[in-house]
N, C-alpha and C positions, 0 to 999 in steps of 0.2 A: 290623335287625342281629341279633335274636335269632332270627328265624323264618330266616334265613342259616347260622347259626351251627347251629342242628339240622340243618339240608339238610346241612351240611358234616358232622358227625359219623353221621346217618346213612348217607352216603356212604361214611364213611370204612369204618363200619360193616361195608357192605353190600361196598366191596375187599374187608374182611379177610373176610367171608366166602368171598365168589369166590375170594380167596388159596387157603383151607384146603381147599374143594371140588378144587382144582387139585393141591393137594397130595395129597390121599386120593385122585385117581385116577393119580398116581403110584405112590401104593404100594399101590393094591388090586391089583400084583401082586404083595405081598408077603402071603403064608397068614398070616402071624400078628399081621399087622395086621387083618384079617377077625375078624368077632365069631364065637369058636368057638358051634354051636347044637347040640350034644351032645343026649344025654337028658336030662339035668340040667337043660338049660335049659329043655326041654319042659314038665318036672314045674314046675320054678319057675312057671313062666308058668299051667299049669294049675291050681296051686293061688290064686295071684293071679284068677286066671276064675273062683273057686269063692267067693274073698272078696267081689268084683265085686257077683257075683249076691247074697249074700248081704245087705250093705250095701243094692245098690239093690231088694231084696225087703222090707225095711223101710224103704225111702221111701214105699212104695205099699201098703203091706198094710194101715197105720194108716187109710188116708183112709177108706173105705168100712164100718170097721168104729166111728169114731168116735164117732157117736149110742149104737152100744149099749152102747160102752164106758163114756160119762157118763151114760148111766140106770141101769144098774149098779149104781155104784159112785157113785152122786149126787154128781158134778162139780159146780164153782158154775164153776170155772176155767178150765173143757175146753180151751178157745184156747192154754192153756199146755202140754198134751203134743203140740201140733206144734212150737210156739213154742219148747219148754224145750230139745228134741233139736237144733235150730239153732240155738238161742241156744249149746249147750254146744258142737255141730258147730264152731260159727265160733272161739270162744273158745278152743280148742285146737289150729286149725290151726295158725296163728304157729308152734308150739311144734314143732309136725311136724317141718318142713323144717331147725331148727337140732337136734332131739335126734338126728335120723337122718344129721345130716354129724357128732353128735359122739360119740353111743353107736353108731352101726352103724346098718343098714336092720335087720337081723334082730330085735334085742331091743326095736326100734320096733313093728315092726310083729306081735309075738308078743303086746307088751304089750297092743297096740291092741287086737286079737279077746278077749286075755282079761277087759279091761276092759266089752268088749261081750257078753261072755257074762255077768257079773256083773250088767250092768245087765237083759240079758234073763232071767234067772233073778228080781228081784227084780220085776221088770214084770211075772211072768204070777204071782206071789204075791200082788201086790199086793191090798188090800181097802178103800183111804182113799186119796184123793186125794193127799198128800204122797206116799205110796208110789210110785204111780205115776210121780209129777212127779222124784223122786228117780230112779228109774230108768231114765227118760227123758234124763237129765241124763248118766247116768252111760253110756249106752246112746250119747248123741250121741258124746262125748269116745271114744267106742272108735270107732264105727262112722266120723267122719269124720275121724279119723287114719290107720284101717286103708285108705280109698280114698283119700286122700291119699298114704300111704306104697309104695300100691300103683302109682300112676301117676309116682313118680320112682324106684322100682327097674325098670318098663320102661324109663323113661326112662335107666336106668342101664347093661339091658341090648342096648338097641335104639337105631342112628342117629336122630334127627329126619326123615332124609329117609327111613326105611323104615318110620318109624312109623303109620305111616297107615293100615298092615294090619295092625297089630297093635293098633291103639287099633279099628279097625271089629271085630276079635274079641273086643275085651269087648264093642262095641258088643252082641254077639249075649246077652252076660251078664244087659245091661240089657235087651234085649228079651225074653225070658223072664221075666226077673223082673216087668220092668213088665207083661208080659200078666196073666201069673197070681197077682203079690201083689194085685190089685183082688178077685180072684174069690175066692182065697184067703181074704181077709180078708173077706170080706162071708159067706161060708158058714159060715165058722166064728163069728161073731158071730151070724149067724142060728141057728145051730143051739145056741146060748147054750155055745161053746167058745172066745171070744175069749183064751183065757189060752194060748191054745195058739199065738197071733199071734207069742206073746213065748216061747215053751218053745222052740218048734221052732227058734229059730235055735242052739241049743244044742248040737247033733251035726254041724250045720255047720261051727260056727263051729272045736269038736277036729277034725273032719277035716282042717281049713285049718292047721291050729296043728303037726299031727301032721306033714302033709307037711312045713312049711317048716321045720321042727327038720329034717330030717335031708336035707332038698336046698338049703337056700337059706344057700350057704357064698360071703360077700364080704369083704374087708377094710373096714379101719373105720381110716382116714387120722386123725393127729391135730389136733384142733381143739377151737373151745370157743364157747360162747354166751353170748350177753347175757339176765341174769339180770334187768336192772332192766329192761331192752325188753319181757321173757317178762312181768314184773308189768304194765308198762301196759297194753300189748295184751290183754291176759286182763281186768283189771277195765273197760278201755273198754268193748271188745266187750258184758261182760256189762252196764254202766250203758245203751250205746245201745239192749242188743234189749229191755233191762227197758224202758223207756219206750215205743218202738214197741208192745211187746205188751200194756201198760197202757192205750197210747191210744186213746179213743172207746168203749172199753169198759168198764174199770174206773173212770177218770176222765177229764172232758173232753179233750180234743188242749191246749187252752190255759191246764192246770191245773198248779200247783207240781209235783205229783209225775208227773206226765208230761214237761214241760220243764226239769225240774234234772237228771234222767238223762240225757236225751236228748243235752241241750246239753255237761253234761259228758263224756258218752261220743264226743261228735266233739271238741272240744276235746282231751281224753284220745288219741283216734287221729292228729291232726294232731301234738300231740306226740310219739308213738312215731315218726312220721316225719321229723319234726324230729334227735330224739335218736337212731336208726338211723342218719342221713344223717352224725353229725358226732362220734361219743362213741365207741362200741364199736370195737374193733379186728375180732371176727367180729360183725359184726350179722345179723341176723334176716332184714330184709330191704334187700340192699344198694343202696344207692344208684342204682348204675351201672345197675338193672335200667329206671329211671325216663328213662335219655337220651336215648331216642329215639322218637319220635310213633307210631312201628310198634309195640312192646312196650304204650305206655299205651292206644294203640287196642285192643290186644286184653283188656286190662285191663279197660278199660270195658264192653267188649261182652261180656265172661265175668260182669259184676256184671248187668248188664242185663238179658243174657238168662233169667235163674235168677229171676227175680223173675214172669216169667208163665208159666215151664214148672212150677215146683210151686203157685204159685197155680190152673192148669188142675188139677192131679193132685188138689190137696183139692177146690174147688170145684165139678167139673162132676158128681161122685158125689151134692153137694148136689141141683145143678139135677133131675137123673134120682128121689132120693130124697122132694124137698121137690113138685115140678109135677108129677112121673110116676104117684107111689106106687108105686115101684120098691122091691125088698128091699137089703137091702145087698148081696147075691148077687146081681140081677140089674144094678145101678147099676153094680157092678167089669166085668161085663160090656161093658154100656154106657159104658165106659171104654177097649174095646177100639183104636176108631178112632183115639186118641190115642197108647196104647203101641204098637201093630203097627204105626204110621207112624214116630214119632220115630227110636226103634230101630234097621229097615231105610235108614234113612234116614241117618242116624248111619254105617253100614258104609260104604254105598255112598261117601258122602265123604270119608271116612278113605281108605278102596280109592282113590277118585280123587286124592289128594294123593299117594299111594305110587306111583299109573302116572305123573301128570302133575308130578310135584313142585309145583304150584303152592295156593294155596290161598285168594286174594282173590276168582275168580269165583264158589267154593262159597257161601262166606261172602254177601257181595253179595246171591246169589239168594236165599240163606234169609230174607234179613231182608224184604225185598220180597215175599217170598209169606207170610211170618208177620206183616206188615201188614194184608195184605188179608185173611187168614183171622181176624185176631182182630176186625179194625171187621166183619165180616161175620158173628162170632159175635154180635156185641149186638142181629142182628134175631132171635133168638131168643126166641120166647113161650113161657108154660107149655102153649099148645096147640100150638106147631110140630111136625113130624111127627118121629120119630124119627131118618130118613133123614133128614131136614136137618142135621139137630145131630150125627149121624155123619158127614157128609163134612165139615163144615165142621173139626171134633175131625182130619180125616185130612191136610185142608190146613194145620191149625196146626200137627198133627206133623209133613209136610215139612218146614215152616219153620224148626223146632227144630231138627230130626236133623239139618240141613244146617250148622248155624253151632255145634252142639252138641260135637262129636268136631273141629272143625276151627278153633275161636278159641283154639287156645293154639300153632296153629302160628306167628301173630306175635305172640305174647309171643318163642318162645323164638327165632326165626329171627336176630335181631338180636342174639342175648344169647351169650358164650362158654358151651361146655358145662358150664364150673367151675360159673356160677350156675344149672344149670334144677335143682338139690332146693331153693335157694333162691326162686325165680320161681315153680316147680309150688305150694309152699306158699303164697304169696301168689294164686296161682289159684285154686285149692279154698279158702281163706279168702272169696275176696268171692264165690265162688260160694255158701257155706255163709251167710253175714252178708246177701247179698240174697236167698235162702229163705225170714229170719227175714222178708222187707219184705215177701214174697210172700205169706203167711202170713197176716201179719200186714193189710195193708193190703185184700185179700178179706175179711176179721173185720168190718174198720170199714167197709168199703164197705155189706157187707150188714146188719150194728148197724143204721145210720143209716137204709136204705130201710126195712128190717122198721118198725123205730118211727115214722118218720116214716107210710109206707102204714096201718098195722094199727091199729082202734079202742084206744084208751088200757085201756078194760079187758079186753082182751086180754091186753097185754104187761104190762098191770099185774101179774098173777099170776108173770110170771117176777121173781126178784130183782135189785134193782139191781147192778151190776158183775158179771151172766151175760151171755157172749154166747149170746145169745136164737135163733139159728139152729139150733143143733145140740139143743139143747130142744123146739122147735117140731117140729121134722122127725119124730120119733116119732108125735106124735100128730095128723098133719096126716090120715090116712085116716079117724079116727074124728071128725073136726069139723064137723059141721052148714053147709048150705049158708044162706046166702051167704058164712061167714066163712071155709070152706071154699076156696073160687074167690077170694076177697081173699089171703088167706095165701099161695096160689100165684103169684097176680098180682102180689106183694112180692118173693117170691123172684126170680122172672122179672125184675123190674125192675130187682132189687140185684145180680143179677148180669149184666147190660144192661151198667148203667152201670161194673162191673168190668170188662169186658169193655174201655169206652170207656176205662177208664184205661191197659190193656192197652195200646191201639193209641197212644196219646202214647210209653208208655215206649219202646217198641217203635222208634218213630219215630227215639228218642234216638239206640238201638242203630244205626241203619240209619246217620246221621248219623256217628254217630264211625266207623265201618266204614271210611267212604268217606278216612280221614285215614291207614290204613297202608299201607302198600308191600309190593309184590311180593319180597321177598328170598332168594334161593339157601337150601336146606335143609341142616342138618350129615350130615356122613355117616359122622361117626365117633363115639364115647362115647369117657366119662371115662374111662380107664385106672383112675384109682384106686378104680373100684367092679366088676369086673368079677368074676365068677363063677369057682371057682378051675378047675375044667374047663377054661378057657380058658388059665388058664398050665399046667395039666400038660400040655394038648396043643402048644404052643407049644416044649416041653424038645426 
């Protein structure tokens, strides 16, 4: 009866969509039902391309410079300035999607850059670890509400069903940026200017700031937000990724202070869902977004897939740095195979959702080809050749960039256009929270082989509760043979078997895929957020 009862409401669903589809080409002969695309809009959009790049320029520019950053600055913690930027990334999205339906997109997303300029400014000051970790913190909470805020004001001012082309032109944001934050970051740590990873986002971040004070003019509808929802989700979030980033590292997996956060931070999140569903009049995240198996499959497969696409982006700089004795300059390199696939990848399928309106064959193939690329990454040795571990890095990026720009076309497909700033927020949320898993769970894979593989007075030298990888990897060229080809042979194996975890999750994603539906794309936007260009030319 229950599995009836969803057939019926997606159905019903999937009429009313058909309905509105039928209706907007009734009146796409009406001019002023047509989204005006002024200069105005151009500039909006270009400056969103400029935040894009910016954001995903500091996804990537951290990895390869992260060894020299904790020699430096003598880390015991290091696993926390990946861990701290997504833990605070995640813990702030929630809040995204309810400030910007109730203060405005503009003073959302002004706040967000400036908040990320603050934390970049105190990151390339920094000289102690708390420093860092603090700016990191303060550096996530800007940077993943600014792309957050950025992909529901397209969403604000472009159909669903035209989006495809315009989500593959940021795609081109993250392709730039993922090429060159690896190389970027590795040169400048090499050259002992890592402060500069964190300076430079700083004339960026005002040009962005600059533009959208004086083109990005929307109304701002009145509404309000749940304030005791905004506390749960915020201390959850922060209890579950403390415990994740504690565990296997700091203390065992099956230790008090690893399982009291943990358990209470899903507990804590099961609640927010609870009290969302039943309590607030505007909740955070509504109900209604959860009614249909098309929306939660995309759900899943947007948490999913985030957990081995930035797990590849910190870890494979490892493999190159730890087996290769690659610089951090030439590892971002060796990183290329990965960004110039995903990226190109990424457009192309957005492009094909915009010619074809559809978007379960994209999806489908990716996951299928980023099975096979990840189990076939684990026969990788510390002596495989280069060219092996580069095509293999170029079939994981197909697999990515295909399901990457194109899993939130059935979250929103099914959903009225009132909920996508609501549903986008909840996307970028479990994208940003399974980052922390990605992250985090390459830490403890690799902990585990390192110690278990490498003679006891070895690792004895490193301190209990470091992770021992990014320690190691410095002085892996100057270490005596045979301990030398052992340390590589650890690396190699610990990231084998990450690789094998890869390909189960992977699996999951592929699994839930195959549970949404094909459903008709919107072809109209919100009225109540449209660009004022659009109503003067309308007079």
């Amino acid at each position: 009866m229950e599995h009836t009862s969803v057939q019926e409401n997606e159905s019903s669903l999937s009429n009313r969509a058909l309905a509105k589809l039928e209706d907007s080409s009734l009146e796409s002969n009406n001019p002023t039902n047509k989204p005006a695309r002024g200069f105005r809009f151009w500039v909006v959009f270009f400056s969103l391309f400029v935040a894009v790049f910016l954001i995903c320029l500091e996804a990537t520019v951290v990895s390869t410079a992260l060894p020299t950053i904790a020699k430096d600055l003598a880390l015991s913690q290091f696993v926390w300035i990946g861990s701290c930027y997504a833990l605070a990334n995640a813990a702030a999205l929630p809040l995204c999607g309810g400030f910007a339906q109730v203060f405005g997109r503009k003073p959302v997303i002004l706040g967000s850059l400036i908040l990320f300029i603050i934390g970049s400014a105190i990151g390339g000051s920094a000289h102690n670890q708390s420093t860092i970790l603090a700016a990191r913190v303060i550096q996530g909470v800007g940077g993943g509400c600014t792309l957050a805020i950025c992909t529901i004001i397209v969403s604000d001012l472009v159909s669903l069903s035209e989006r495809g082309a315009f989500n593959g032109i940021l795609g081109l944001a993250f392709c730039i940026a993922g090429g060159i934050g690896p190389v970027v970051g590795g040169a400048l740590a090499q050259e002992g200017q890592w402060r500069w990873i964190f300076f430079m986002n700083i004339p960026i971040a005002v040009f962005c700031i600059s533009i959208i004070i004086f083109s990005l003019h929307v109304p701002t509808p009145p509404g309000s937000v749940s304030e005791n929802g905004n506390f749960i989700i915020v201390a959850s979030t922060a209890s579950c990724s403390t415990g994740l980033t504690w565990g296997g590292i700091e203390h065992p997996w099956n230790s008090p202070q690893v399982l009291v956060p943990l358990i209470l931070g899903l507990l804590g999140t099961a609640a927010f869902f609870v009290y969302e569903a039943f309590v607030p009049t505007y909740p955070l995240i509504p109900y209604h977004i959860f009614a249909n198996r098309t929306s939660i499959s995309g759900f899943i497969q947007t948490f999913i897939l985030s957990i081995p696409h930035l797990s590849l982006l910190y870890y494979l700089p490892v493999y190159y740095q730890a087996c290769k004795d690659a610089s951090p300059t030439a590892s971002g390199v060796d990183l290329f195979g990965l960004v110039f696939s995903v990226a190109p990848m990424a457009m192309i399928s957005g492009l094909s959702v915009n010619i074809f309106k559809v978007y379960r064959p994209q999806i489908i193939a990716g996951w299928v080809i980023l099975i096979v690329g990840s189990g076939a990454l684990s026969i990788v040795k510390e002596n495989s050749t280069r060219s092996l571990s580069l095509g293999l890095q170029i079939v994981n990026g197909i697999g990515i960039g295909l399901v990457y720009m194109t899993v939130y076309f059935p979250i929103l497909a099914p959903l009225p256009i009132t909920s996508t700033a609501q549903a986008l927020a909840l996307y970028n949320y479990l994208r940003a929270i399974a980052q922390t898993w990605g992250v985090t769970i390459g830490s403890a894979v690799l902990q585990n082989q390192l110690k278990s593989d490498l003679p006891v007075g070895f690792t004895d030298q490193f301190p209990a509760g470091v992770a021992i990888a990014y320690s190691i990897i410095p002085i892996v060229p100057g270490l005596s043979q045979p301990l030398k080809d052992q340390v590589r042979d650890a690396f190699a194996k610990g990231l084998a078997t990450l690789w094998q975890v890869h390909t189960g999750i992977i699996g999951a994603g592929l699994i839930a895929c195959l549970f949404m539906r094909g459903l008709p794309l919107h072809t109209e936007v919100d009225k109540n957020w449209e660009l004022e260009e659009k109503a003067v030319k309308s007079k």
